[in-house]
N, C-alpha and C positions, 0 to 999 in steps of 0.2 A: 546275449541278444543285442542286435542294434537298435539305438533307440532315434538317435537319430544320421541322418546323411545331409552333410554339407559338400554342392561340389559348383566350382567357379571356376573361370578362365581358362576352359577347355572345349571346344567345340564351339555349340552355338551355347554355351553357360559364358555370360558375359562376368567381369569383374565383380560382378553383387552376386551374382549366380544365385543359385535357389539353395533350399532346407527345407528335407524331410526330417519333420519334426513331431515328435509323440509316434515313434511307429511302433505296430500292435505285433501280436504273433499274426496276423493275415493281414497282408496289406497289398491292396488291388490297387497299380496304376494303370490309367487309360491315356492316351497319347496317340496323335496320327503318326504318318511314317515320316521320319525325318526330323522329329520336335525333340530328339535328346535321349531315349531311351537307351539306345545300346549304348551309348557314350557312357550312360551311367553302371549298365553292369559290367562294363569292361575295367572300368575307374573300381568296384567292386572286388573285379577278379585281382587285378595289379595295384593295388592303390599303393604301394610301394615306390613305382614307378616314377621321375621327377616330375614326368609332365602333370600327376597330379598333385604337386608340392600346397596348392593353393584349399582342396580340397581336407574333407574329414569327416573319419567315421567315427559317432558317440558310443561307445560299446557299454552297458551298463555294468556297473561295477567298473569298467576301465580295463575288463576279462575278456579279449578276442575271441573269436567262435570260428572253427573252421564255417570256409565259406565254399559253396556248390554253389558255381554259376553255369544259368544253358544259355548260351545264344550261339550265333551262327560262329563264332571262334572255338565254342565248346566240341561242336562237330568237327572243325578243321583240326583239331589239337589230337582228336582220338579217333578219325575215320579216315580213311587214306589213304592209309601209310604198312593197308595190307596185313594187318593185326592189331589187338587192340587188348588191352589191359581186361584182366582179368578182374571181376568184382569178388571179393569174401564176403560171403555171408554167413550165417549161422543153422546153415542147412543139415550139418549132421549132428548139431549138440542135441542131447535129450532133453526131454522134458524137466530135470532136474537141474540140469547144464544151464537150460536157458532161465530159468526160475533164477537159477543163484548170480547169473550176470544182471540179473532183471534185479535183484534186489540189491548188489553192489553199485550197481546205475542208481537205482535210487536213493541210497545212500549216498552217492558220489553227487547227487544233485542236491540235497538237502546241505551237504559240505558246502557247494558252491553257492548256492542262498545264504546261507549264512556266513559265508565270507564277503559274499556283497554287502549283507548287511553290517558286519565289522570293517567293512571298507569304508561305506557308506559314514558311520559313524567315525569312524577316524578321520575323514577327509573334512564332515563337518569339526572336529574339535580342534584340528588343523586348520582349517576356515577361520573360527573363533580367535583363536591364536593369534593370527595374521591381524585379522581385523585389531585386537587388543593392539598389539605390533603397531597397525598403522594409527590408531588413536593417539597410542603415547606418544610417535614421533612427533605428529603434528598439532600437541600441547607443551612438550620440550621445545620445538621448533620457535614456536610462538613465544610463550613466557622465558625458554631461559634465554634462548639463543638469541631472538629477536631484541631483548630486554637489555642484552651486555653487549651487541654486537660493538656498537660504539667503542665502547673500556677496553676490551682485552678480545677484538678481533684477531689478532696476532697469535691467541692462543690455542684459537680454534681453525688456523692452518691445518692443512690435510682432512680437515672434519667440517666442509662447508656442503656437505648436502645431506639431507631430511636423514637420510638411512645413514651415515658414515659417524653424525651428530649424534645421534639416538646410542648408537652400539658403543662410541666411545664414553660416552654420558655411563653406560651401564657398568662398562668395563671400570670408570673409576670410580663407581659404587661400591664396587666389591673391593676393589686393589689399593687406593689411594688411602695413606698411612700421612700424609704433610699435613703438618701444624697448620691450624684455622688460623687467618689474619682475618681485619677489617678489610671493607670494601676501599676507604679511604687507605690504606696502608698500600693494599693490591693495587690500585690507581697510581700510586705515587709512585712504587715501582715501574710500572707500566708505564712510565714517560721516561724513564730512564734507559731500560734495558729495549723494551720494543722500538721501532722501527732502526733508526742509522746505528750501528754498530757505537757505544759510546767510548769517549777519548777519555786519557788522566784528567783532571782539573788542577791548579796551583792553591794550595790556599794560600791564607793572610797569613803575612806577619804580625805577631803580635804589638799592639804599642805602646812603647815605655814612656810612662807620664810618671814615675814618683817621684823623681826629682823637678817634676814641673811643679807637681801638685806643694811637694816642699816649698817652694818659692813663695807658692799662695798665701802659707799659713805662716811665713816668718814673721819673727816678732816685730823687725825693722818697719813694719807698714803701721802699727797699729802705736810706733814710739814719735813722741814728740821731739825733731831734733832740734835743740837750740842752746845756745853759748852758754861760757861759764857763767853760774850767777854773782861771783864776789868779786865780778869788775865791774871799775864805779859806773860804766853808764850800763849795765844788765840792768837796776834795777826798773832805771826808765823804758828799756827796749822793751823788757815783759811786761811792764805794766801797762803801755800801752801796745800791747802784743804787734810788735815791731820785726819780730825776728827775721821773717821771711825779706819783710821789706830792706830791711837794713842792709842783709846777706845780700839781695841781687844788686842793692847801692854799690858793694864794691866794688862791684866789677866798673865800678864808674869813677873813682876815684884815680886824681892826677896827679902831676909834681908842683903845680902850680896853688896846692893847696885850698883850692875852690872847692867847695860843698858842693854833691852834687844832686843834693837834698833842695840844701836853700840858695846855690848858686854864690855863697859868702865865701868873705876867706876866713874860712874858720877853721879849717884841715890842719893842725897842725902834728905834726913830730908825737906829739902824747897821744892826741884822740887817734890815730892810726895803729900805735903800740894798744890801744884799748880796745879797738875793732881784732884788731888782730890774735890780742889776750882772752879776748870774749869771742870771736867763732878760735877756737883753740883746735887741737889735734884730732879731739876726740869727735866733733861738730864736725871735721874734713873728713872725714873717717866715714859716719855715720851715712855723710852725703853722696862718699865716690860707692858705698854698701848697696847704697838706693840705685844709684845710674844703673852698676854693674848686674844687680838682680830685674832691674827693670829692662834692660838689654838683652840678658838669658831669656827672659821670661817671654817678650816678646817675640825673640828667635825662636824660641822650641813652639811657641804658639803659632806658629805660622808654619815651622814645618810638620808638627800636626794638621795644620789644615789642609795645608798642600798634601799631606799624604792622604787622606781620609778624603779630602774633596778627586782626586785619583783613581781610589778604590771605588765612588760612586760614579765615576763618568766608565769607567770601565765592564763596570757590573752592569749596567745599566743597556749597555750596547751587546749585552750577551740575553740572546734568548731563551736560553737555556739557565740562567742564575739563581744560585743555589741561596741567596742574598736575601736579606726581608726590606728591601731596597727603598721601600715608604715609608718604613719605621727607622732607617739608618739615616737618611736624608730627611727628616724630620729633625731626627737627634742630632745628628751633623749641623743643620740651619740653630739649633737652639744653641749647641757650645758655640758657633763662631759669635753669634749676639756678644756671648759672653765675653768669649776674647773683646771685641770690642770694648765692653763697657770696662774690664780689667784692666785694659791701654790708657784708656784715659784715667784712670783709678793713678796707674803707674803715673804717667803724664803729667799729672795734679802733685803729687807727692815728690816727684822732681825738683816741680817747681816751687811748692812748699812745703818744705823736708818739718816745717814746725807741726803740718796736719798731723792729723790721727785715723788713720781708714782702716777700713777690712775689706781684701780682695772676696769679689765673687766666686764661690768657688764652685771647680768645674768639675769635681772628684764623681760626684752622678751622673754626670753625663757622658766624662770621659768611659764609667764602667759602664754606662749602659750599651754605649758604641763598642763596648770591648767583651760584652755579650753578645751584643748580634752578630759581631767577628766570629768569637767561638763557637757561637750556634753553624754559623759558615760553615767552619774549619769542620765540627761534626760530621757533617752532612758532605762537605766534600772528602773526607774518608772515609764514607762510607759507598759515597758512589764509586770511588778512587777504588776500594776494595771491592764493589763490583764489575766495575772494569779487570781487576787480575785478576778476576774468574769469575767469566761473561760469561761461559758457557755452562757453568754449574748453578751460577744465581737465575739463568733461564729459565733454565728444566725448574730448578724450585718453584720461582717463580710462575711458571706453567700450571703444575703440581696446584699450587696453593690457591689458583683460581678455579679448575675445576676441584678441590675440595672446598670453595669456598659456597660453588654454585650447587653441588651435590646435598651440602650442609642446610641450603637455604630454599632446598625444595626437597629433602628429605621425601616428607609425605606421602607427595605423589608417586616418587621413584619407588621408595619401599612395598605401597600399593603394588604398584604395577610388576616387582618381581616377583611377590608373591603370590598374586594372579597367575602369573607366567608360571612358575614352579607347579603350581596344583593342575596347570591342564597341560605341560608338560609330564608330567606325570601319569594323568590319564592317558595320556596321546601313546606314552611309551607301556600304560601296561593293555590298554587297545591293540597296538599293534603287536604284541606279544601273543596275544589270543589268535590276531589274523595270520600272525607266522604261521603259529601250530597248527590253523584252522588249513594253511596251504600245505603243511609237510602232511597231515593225515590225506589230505587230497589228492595230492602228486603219491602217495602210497597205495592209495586205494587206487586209483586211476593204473598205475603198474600192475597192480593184482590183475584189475578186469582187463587187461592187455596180454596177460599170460593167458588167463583165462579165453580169451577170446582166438587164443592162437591153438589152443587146444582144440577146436572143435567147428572151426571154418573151412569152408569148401566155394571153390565159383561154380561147379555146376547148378548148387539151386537158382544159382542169376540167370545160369545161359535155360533150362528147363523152365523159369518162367519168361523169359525174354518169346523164346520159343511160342509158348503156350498163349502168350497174348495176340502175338503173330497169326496164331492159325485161329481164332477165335474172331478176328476181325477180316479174314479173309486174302493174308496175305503168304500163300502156300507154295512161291515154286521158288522160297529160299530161305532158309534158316542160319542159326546161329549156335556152332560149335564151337567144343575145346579143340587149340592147336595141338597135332597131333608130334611135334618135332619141339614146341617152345614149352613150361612150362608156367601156368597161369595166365594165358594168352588163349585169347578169342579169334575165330575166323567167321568169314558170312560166306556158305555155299550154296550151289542153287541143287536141286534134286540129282543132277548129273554127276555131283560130287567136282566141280568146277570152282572159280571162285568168283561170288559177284559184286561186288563190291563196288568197282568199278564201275560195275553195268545197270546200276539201282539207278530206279527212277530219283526224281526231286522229292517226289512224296514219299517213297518209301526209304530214301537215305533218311529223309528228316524224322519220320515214325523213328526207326530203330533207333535212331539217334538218341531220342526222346523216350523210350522204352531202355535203353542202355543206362541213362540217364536218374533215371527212377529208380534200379536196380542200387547204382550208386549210390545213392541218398539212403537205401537203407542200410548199406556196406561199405564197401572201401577196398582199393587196390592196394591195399597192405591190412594183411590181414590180423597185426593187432589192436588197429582203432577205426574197426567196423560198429563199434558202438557210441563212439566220440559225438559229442550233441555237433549238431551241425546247424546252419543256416542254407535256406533254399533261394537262388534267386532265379526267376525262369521270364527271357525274353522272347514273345511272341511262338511259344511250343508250337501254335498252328499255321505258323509261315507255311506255303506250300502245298498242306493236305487239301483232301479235298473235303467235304461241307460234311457226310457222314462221319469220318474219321474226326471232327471236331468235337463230336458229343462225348466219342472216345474219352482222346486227353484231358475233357472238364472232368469227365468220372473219374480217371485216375488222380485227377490231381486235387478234386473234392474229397475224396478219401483219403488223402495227404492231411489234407483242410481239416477233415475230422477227427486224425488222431493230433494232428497240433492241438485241436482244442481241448482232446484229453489227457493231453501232455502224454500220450504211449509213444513209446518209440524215438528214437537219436532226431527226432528233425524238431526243431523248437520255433523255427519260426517263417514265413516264405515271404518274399517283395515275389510276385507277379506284375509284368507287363505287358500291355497288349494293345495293339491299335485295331482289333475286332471287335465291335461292339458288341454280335452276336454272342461271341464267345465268352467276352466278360460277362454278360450280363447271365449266360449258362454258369461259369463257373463258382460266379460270386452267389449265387442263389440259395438261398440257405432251406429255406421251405413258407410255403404258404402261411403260416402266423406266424412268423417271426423274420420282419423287415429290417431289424439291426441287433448285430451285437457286439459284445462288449470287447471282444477280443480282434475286433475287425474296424479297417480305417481304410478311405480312399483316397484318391489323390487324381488331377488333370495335369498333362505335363502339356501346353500348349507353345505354339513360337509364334511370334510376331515380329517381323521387319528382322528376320534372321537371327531372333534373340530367344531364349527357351524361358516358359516363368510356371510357377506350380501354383494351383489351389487345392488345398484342403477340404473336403467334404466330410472331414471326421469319421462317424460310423452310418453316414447317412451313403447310400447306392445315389453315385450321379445319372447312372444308367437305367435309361427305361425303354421299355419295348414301347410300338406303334401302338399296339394293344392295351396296353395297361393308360396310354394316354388317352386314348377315346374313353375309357371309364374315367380317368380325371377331368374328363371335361364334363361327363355325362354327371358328375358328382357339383359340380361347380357351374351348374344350370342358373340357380339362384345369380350368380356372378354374370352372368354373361347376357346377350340379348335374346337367346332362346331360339334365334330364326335358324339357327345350324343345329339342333339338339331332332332332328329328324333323321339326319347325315350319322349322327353319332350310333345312335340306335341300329338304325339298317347297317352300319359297317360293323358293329359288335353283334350282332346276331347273325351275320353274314360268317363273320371269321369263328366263333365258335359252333354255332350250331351246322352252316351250310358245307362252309369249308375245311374245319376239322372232325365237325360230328357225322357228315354226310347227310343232314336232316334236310327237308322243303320245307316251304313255306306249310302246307296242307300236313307237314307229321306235328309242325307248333301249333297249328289250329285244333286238332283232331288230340292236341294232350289235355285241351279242357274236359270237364266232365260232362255239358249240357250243351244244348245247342246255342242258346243265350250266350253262354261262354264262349263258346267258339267264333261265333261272329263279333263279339267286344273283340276278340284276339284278329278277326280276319281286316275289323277295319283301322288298327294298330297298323298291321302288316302294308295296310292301302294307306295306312297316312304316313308313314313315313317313309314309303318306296316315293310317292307324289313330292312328300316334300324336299327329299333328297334329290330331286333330280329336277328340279324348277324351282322357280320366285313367289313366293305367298303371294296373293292380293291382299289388297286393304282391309278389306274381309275379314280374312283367314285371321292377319296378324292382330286383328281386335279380338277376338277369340283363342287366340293363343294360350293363356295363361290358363285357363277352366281346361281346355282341352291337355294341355303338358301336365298337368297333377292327376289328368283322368285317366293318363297312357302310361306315365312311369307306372303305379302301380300293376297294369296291362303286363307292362316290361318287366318288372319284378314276379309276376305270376307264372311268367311264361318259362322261366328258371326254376322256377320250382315246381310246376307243373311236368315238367321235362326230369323232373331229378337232378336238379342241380343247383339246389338253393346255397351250398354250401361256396360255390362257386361265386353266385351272386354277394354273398357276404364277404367273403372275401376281398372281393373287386370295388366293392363299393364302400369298405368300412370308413366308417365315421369319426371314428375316436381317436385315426395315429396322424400325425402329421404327411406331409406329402413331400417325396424325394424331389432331387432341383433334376434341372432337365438341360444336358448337353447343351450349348448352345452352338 
């Protein structure tokens, strides 16, 4: 069944176009000529066709239904052309025959409920699904995606949208087997390997200090150098601790034998042999010991600095340095202090070889600097070794971030597969049922096509087609089997001629319309004359003439009727029509019962050459001229009362004068007294006066006493006549009121 029709950008259906929507098994559109209608059952017939790429039909369950369209295309497709397809119908099956089609039908429709309803159900757990689907994406998107994009964007190359994120998130759920690292581990890779392709690095040379640090600790620093003591003038030099002064004296002594102490001549030939006995070999010795390590010492400390102060201007200008460059240049500024203060250490003890010192020593800090080196050197072997496999520490690397993000939202992921698993599961043993639900269908559906081909004939179409013909008066040409084709139809006139050609406008369009109906309950192939069908019929009454319309509403009322007891292959009819007359006959259900449940209308109107629909539900927008003068007659109270004389005379006029044949004297003469009769003859006088001229002042002060004295008048005189039932009808109280064409 159709449930709903969407159709746009065709015709006068602009870009928005309109939607039939909620449609019933009867469904009455009204439309003047020109506002959209055929457009719509032609889009019906072909909706295949590109030009309606824009449009759509809602089929419920999503299960097409063969579709029967009439309109004026349906006549040109099968009249014409001088033969006409044969209808099958089930004219020679027995009574047993059509029993057992009738109960495989209904079997075969109970399949198709119930596979809507497994459809139904499967498309919501499918729904479900989806919706779950789209949740997790967009809480993955958020917390993991959003949360790391920063860190390891790189990683999530090829996977930067909602859905590509999601799927690969799940996939490495299942599959990812890589060792968990820290976040801080994964980061620190992620500078190396991601973005520019990375180069080798150089490390440090190591730096040799233990022959410096040797220098520090000799015993030469901490020895007092000074002459021999058992020459005679030592004992005065030490005692007044002379030595140093004495020793830099020489170097001041002349030939001239002057002091260069006390400026005398006191130098002679002995006291020289006694400076020279007392600083002795071992005192020269001592002193060139001191120069020579104080010389080394200085040297190696300087090309230590120059080397170390090198490595930090170097490291320093790289942006990329693998160096702990604050803590090296920290260490670095504390040894060189040191050198300093060791130079002059040196410097002192040159000058006075008699001191006693202890070098500062730099053995701390030379190894602290010689750790932060080999922390270097670590770290650049290791980046060094991923450089010679850049491409495998990648993929790891890759790997070990989504395991790192999979690990740290466990939770919610493991939730959400196992959600997914259990209505995956449903979904698959659902649609399992709806297979079998369609293989028993499409079986049964083949029986009753055998079945159906057993025991079909088209003479019962052309023998009622016939029989409708001569019943409405149209006798000097019927409708035979061809006598040369087989399953083919001709139209002759009584001469045995052919007319076809020669058919009136109304009587091509009857037959048409009667061929038509045949159709709907049969079929031009004779094994899916039972197939449920759909009915769409535009304008049946183009053409006839005004008797012939009461015709077509009875035929196709009777259609109306068994749709609504679900008898019979037709399950459901769109009717159009731009007849009011005729809608307002066909739609007509009976006297108590104003709407029903299986029934919807619809207004197809256009304005400024654009086509737009309303909805009326199950409410009739159509009403007669007649039924209006009782809604006014009823809505007295609402109104000013001065026209409710007009109402009366024109509803008494059209039932009793001009459909019942009554006068005025048969409505007066139904009272029973004379009394009565003249209450009724001055009704008759007040409403013909009022109807037909302007109250005075008068009158309309007395209105209201007089209008309560006369409805009742008005009500008597219905059932005084026998026709109270009529009156109730017309006047009820209790339903709401239909809307009115405008």
């Amino acid at each position: 069944m159709l449930e709903s029709i969407t159709i746009k950008g065709i015709a006068t259906y602009d870009p928005a176009g309109i939607k039939f929507d909620n449609l019933k098994k009867i469904n009455f559109v009204y439309g003047a000529n020109g506002c959209g209608k055929t457009t719509l059952s032609k889009y019906i017939y072909d909706n295949s066709n590109p030009l309606y790429d824009a449009c759509n039909l809602g089929w419920k369950g999503e299960l097409p239904v063969n579709v029967l369209v009439y309109n004026k295309d349906f006549r040109d497709r099968n009249f014409g052309k001088g033969k006409i397809d044969g209808v099958f119908t089930l004219g020679e099956a027995t009574k047993d025959d059509i029993e057992k089609i009738e109960k495989m039908q209904q079997e075969l429709a109970e399949l198709k409920t119930k596979g809507i309803e497994k459809k139904a159900s499967l498309l919501k757990q499918e729904e479900t699904k989806l919706q779950e689907e789209n949740n997790f994406k967009e809480v993955v998107w958020t917390d993991i995606y959003k949360e790391n994009e920063d860190d390891f964007k790189d990683a999530f190359r090829g996977f930067l949208k909602k859905d590509t994120f999601r799927d690969k998130l799940l996939h490495e759920f299942d599959n990812n087997k890589e060792s968990l690292l820290t976040v801080e581990e994964l980061k620190e890779k992620a500078q190396i390997i991601f973005g520019s392709t990375p180069a080798a690095m150089n490390s440090i040379t190591s730096i040799v200090f233990n022959d410096f640090l040797e220098i520090e600790v000799d015993k030469i620093w901490k020895r007092k150098i000074i002459g021999k003591s058992d020459v005679a003038i030592a004992g005065l030099i030490q005692k007044l601790n002379l030595n140093d002064w004495v020793n830099e004296g020489r170097n001041y002594l002349t030939e001239d034998e002057t002091c260069p102490f006390c400026q005398q001549k006191t130098i002679d030939e002995n006291f020289k042999k006694q400076l020279e006995d007392y600083f002795d070999e071992t005192f020269t010795k001592d002193v060139q010991i001191v120069k020579d390590l104080s010389i080394q010492y200085n040297r190696d400390a300087l090309n230590i600095q120059n080397l170390l102060e090198q490595i930090e201007s170097q490291e320093k200008a790289k942006p990329d340095s693998k160096l702990n460059i604050d803590l090296f240049s920290a260490s670095l500024k504390t040894l060189i202090n040191q050198f300093i203060a060791n130079k002059e250490l040196l410097s002192n003890k040159a000058k006075e070889p008699s001191r006693s010192l202890e070098l500062i020593s730099t053995k701390e800090q030379l190894e602290k600097i010689q750790q932060i080196i080999d922390q270097y050197n670590i770290e650049i072997k290791s980046h060094n070794a991923i450089v010679d496999d850049y491409s495998n520490q990648k993929t790891h690397l890759i790997n070990s971030i989504w395991k790192y993000l999979i690990d740290s939202h466990h939770g919610i992921i493991d939730s959400f597969v196992k959600k997914q698993e259990g209505l995956s599961k449903g979904i698959e043993a659902i649609g399992k049922r709806h297979q079998a639900l369609q293989q028993q269908y499409s079986e049964l559906n083949k029986n009753i096509k055998t079945a159906n081909k057993n025991v079909t004939s088209v003479q019962p179409s052309v023998d009622e087609i016939n029989r409708l013909l001569k019943s409405y008066g149209f006798l000097n040409f019927e409708i035979v089997p061809s006598k040369t084709e087989a399953n083919q139809y001709q139209i002759l006139r009584q001469d045995g001629t052919m007319a076809e050609s020669t058919l009136s406008e109304g009587e091509a369009t009857f037959i048409t319309f009667l061929y038509y109906l045949q159709l709907s309950k049969g079929s031009i192939q004779e094994d899916t004359i039972t197939e449920e069908r759909i009915l769409i019929v535009d304008d049946p009454i183009s053409s006839l003439d005004s008797n012939i319309l009461f015709v077509v509403s009875s035929l196709i009322k009777e259609i109306i009727k068994s749709i609504k007891q679900n008898l019979g292959s037709v399950k459901q009819l769109i009717l159009l029509t731009h007849n009011v007359y005729f809608h307002k006959e066909v739609s007509f259900i009976d006297g108590r019962t104003p709407k029903n449940g299986d029934t919807n209308f619809w207004i197809i109107r256009k304005n400024n050459n654009i086509s737009s629909i309303q909805s009326y539900g199950m409410e009739n927008p159509i009403q007669s001229s007649y039924e209006l003068l009782w809604k006014e007659l009823k809505n007295t109270q609402q109104n000013s009362g001065i026209t409710i004389q007009n109402t009366m005379r024109r509803i008494i006029e059209n039932y009793f004068k001009i459909l019942g044949k009554y006068a005025d004297d048969d409505l007066i003469k139904s009272f029973d007294n004379h009394q009565e009769q003249e209450i009724c003859r001055s009704l008759v006088c007040w409403i013909n006066d009022g109807s037909h001229g302007l109250p005075d002042d008068l009158y309309i002060e007395q209105q209201e006493t007089i209008l309560e004295k006369y409805l009742e008048i008005f009500k008597q005189i219905f059932i005084k006549m026998g026709h109270e039932e009529h009156y109730k009808m017309m006047y009820r109280e209790s339903e709401e009121e239909l809307a009115i064409v405008a």
